[in-house]
Phi, psi and omega in degrees: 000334182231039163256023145253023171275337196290330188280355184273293184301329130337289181329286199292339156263010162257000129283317155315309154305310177273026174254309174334316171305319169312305182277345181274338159308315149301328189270326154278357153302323191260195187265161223234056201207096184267108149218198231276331184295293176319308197273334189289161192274113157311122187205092184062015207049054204208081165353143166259133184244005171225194178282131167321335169249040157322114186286167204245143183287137157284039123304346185271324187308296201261031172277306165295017157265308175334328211256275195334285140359278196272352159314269200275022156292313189304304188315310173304331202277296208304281198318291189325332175295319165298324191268344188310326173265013168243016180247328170076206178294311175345273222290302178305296162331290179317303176302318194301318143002279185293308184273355171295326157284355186253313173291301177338310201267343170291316190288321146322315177271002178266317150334318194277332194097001164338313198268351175269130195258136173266000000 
């Protein structure tokens, strides 16, 4: 049974490899001339100028629930959209549902003021 697993576990070492090859290729190949610019700490296109353990307003938070929330709305959205004729009223019914709780809940955090920047 389980030399028919063997061409999948090939498979994954002939990617390890040519990726080990990649990179090593790239590190001795490419060029090598590191100064003060290169080294310094990145930030947005910004210097950094304050501590890194800043507190952050929770509005970034829950922007980023927001984004997420309507993130994997779309992942439901998508499969159900293919499927809509083989799911019948059920199936429909249940997503209006679905997206029905979900605008309750954007509109709720737009209400709250969430969404608003100062």
């Amino acid at each position: 049974m389980l030399e028919n697993y063997f061409p999948i576990l090939l498979f994954i070492v002939i990617a390890f490899v040519f990726g080990g090859i990649m990179v090593a290729a790239g590190t001795v190949l490419g060029p090598h001339r590191p100064d003060s610019e290169k080294l310094s700490p990145y930030e947005c296109g910004f210097e950094a100028f304050e501590d890194a353990r800043m507190k952050f307003d929770v509005r970034y938070y829950l922007v980023a629930i927001l984004f997420i929330l309507f993130d994997l709305e779309i992942a439901f959205l998508f499969p159900w959209a293919v499927t809509l004729n083989e799911i019948g009223a059920l199936g429909f019914w249940s997503m209006m549902v679905f997206l029905a709780i979900l605008v309750v809940g954007f509109v709720y955090e737009w209400m709250k003021g969430a969404l608003e920047w100062e």
